[in-house]
N, C-alpha and C positions, 0 to 999 in steps of 0.2 A: 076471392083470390083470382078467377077465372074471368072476371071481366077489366081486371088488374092490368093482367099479364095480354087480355088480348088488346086494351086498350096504348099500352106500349107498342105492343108491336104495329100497328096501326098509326101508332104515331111516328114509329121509324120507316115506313116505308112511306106517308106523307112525306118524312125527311128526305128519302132517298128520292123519290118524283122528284120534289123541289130542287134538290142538287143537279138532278139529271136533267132538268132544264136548263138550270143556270148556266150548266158546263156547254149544252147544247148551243143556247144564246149567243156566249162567251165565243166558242168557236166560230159560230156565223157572222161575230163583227168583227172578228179577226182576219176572216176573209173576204170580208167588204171593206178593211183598212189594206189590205198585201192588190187588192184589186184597183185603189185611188195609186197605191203607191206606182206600183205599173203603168197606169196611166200616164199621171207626171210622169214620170220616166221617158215614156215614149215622146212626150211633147204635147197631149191630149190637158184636160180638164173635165176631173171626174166631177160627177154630177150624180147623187144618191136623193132617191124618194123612199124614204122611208113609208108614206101613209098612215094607216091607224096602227099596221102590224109591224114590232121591230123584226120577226118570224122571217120575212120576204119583202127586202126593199127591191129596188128599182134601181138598176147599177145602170149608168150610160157615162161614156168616154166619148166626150165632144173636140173638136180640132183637131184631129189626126188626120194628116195627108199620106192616102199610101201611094 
């Protein structure tokens, strides 16, 4: 019964990690979508490098004249 009960829990906190990524993620490409939008906005053309990691791309806003 005890390796039951520790085996659940273990599996709900693998759960919870995994949500607590995804939500992580989620937020991070929502603020590389509000960062292109601003860009066009200003007149610029964004320009994203992702690389190997979706973790940390590479944001750069090309054509703006200040």
């Amino acid at each position: 019964m005890l390796a039951t009960a520790r085996n659940q829990w273990t599996f709900l906190l693998l759960l919870a990690v995994l949500l607590l990524v995804v939500v992580l993620v989620g937020m991070n490409e929502a603020g590389v979508q509000q960062a292109q939008e601003m860009c066009r906005n200003a007149g610029g053309v964004p320009e994203v490098s992702r690389g190997y990691f979706v973790i940390q791309p590479e944001f750069q806003c090309k054509g703006i004249n200040y």
